[in-house]
C-alpha positions in Angstrom: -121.3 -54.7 -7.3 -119.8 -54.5 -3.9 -116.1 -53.0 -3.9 -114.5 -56.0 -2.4 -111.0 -55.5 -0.6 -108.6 -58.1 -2.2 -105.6 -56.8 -0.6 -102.1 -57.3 -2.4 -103.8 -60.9 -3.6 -103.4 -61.8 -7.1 -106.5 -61.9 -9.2 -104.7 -65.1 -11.5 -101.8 -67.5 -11.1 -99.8 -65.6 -12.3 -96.1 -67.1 -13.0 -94.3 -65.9 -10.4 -96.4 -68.0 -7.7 -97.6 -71.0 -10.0 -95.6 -73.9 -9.9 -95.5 -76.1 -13.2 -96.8 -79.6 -12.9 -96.1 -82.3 -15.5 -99.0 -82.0 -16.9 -98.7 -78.5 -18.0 -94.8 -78.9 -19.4 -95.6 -82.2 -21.3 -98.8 -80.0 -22.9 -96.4 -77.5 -23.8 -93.5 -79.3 -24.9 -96.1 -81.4 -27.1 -97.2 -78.0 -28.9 -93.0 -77.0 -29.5 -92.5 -80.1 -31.0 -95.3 -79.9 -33.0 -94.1 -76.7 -34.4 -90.5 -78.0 -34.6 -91.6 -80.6 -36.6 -93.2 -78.5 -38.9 -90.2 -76.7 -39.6 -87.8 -80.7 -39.2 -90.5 -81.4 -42.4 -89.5 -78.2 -44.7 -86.3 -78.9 -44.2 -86.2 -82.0 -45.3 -88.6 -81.1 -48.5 -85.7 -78.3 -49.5 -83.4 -81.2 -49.5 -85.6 -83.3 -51.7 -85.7 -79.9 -53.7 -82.4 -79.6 -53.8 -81.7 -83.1 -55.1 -84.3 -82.6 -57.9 -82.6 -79.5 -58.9 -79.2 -80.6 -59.9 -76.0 -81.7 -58.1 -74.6 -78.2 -57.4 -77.4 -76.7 -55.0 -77.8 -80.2 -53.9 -74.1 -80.4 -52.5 -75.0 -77.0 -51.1 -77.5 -77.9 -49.1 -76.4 -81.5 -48.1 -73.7 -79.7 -47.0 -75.9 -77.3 -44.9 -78.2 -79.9 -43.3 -75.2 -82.9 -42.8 -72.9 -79.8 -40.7 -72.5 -80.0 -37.0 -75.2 -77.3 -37.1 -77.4 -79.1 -39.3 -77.0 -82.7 -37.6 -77.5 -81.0 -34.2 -81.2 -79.9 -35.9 -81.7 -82.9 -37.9 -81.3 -84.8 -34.5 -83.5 -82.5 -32.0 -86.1 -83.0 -35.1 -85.7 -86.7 -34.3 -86.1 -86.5 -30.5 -89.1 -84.2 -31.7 -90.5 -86.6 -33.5 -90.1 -89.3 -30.9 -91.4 -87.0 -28.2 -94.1 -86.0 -29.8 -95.5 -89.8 -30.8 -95.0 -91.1 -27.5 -97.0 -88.0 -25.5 -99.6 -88.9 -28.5 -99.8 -92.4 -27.9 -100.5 -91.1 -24.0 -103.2 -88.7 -25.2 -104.8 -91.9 -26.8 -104.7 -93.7 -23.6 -106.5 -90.6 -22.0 -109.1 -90.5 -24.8 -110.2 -94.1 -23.3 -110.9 -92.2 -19.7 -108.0 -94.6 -18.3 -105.0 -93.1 -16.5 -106.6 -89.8 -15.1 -105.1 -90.5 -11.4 -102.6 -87.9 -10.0 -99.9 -91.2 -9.6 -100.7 -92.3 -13.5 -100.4 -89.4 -15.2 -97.5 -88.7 -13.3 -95.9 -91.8 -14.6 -96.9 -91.5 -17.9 -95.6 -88.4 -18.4 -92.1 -89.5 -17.1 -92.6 -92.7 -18.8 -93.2 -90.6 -22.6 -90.1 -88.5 -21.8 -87.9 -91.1 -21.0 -89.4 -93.8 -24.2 -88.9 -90.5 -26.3 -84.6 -90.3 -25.5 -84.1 -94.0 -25.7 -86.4 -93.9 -29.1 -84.1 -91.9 -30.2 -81.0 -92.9 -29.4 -82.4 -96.6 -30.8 -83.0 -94.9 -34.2 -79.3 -92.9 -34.3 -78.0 -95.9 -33.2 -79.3 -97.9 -35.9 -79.2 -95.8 -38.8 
């Protein structure tokens, strides 16, 4: 193969020079959450745990989970979980080959992060 002069170009887009579209942070931010959620869910299961175990490790960890700490986790788990259903109910609209367009998934995109704070703040405000 030839030796082919690139100069100081780089051979990927690389971070530095790539500028993140929506696209790529909503597909990202949908893969966190998942995680997160994974980790909301055993949280919640060592609570149940907790409570079937008797009343002393229960108050324990009630008092772990309902602490500024834990209600600061408890409620990201929330906005996770309402982030996360809204980007999925856009993936579902994309699996119908509707709202490909540069504009529409734009929109969506902005449209799932927004639906996923007020989502949230509908559920804290009615529990």
């Amino acid at each position: 193969m030839a030796d082919v002069n690139r100069g100081d170009r780089p051979l990927s887009p690389h971070l530095q020079i790539y500028r993140p579209q929506i696209t790529s942070v909503m597909s990202i931010l949908h893969r966190v959450t998942g995680v997160a959620l994974g980790f909301g869910a055993l949280l919640v299961v060592w609570w149940f745990l907790a409570a079937a175990s008797g009343p002393g490790y229960f108050a324990f960890v009630d008092g772990l989970l309902t602490s500024w700490l834990g209600t600061l986790v408890m409620v990201g788990s929330l906005w996770a979980l309402c982030y996360h259903f809204c980007n999925g109910i856009r993936h579902l609209w994309w699996d119908t080959g509707r709202g490909y367009g540069l504009d529409e998934v734009t929109r969506s995109g902005q449209a799932a992060a927004v639906a996923s704070v007020v989502l949230t703040l509908i559920v804290l405000i009615a529990a």
